[in-house]
N, C-alpha and C positions, 0 to 999 in steps of 0.2 A: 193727633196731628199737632205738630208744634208751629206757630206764625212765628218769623226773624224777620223785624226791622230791615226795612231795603237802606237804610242810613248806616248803622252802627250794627248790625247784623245780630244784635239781641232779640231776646225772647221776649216777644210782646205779651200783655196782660190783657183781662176781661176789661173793660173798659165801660161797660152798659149797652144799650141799645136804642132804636129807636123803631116806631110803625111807620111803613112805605104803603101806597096806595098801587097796586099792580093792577094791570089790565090784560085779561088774558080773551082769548075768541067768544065768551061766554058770560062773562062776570069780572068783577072789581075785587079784589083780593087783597087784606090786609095782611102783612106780614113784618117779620123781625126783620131789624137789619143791626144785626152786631158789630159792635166799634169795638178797636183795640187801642192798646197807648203802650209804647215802649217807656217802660221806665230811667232811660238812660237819656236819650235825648229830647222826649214829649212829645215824639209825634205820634198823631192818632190817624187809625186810618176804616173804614167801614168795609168787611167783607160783604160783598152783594153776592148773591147766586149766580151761575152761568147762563140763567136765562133774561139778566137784567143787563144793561149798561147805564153806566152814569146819565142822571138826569133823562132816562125814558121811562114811560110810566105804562107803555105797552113791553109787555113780552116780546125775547127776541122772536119767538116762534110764529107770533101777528106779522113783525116788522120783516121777517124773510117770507113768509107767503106772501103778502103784497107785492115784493120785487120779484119773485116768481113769478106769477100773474102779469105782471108788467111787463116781464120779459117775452113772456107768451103772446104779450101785443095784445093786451086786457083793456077798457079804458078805466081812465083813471076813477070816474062816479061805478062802473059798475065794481071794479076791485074792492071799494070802500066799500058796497053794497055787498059784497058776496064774504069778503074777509072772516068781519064781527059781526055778533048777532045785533039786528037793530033794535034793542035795548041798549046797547052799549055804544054803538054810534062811531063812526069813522069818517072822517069829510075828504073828500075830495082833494081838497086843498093840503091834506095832511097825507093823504097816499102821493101826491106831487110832493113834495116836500121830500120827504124818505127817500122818492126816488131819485130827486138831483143830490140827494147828502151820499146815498150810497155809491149813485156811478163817481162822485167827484171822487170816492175812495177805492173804490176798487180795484184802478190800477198799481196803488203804492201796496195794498195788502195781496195781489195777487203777487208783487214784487218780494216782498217780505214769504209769504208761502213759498216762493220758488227759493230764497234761500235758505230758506230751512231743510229746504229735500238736499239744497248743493251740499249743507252741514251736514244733512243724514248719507252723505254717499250716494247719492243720488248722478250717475253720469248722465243722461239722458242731455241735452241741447233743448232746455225746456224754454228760451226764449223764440227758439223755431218752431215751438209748439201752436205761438200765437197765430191766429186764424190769416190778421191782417199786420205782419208789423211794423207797416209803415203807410202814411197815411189814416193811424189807428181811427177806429168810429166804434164807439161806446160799446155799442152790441157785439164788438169782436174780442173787447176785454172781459167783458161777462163771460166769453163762450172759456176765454185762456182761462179765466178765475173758475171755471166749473172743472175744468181739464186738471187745474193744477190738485182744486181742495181733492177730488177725485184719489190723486196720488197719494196728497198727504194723507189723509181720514178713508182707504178702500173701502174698510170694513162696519164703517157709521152709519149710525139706526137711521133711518128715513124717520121716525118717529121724534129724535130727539134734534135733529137738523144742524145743519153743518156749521149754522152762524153760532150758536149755541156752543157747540165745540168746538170753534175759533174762538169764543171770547173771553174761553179761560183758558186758552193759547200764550194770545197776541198780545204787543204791547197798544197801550191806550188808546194810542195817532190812531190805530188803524183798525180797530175797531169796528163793528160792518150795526 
């Protein structure tokens, strides 16, 4: 696999690495996280895994079952409670949390999925898809964002999860 500079579109170099603290449904997990540096213009930049996003220290795969859960109309202490194992602890305040960052995004990435299908040939009238589109209420952009990732990702594991293979999609903004 060769990494190219999103500036000057060179071939980026080894750079070293650093240990990240992960939190997965079970345990705390130390692992690499490799930097690169393009030698042309200095910029360095850290490949993270598809199951990370910048500055979380839970797995995406925690961070999409909690708003599953929530969606199903869970409350928010029993979610934290059922999520992660309680050795490893989840608060309430932190499943609240997740869940106002993700609804406040999910209409601009549900926006962003739909044009990507328009890019991929996609005809279909996928803003007529949406359940409510006007007057929108939260729970009717989740339902479009489940409809849309649906189209985009058919054939995606239930096991590796869809936030997962949006995050090494999308760009950053939109992020889940």
């Amino acid at each position: 696999m060769k990494l190219c500079c999103e500036n000057c579109n060179r071939k980026l170099h080894k750079h070293g690495r650093y240990f990240r603290w992960v939190t997965s449904k079970s345990e705390h997990i130390h692992i690499p996280i490799y930097r690169w540096l393009c030698p042309s213009c200095g910029t360095t930049i850290s490949l993270l895994p598809d199951f990370l996003i910048p500055w979380a220290r839970f797995t995406t795969w925690v961070r999409e079952s909690v708003i599953v859960r929530k969606r199903q109309g869970k409350s928010l202490g029993w979610i934290a409670g059922a999520v992660v194992s309680t050795r490893i602890g989840l608060s309430p305040s932190t499943v609240k949390r997740w869940w106002k960052q993700q609804t406040a995004k999910v209409a601009a990435t549900s926006l962003w999925i739909a044009s990507q299908l328009v890019k991929a040939g996609c005809e279909e009238d996928l803003l007529r898809m949406h359940p409510k589109p006007v007057a929108v209420e939260p729970a009717d952009t989740w339902i479009w964002f489940g409809q849309l990732v649906q189209r985009y990702a058919p054939r995606l594991s239930r096991l590796r999860g869809y936030w997962t293979f949006l995050n090494a999609k999308i760009p950053r903004e939109y992020l889940l």
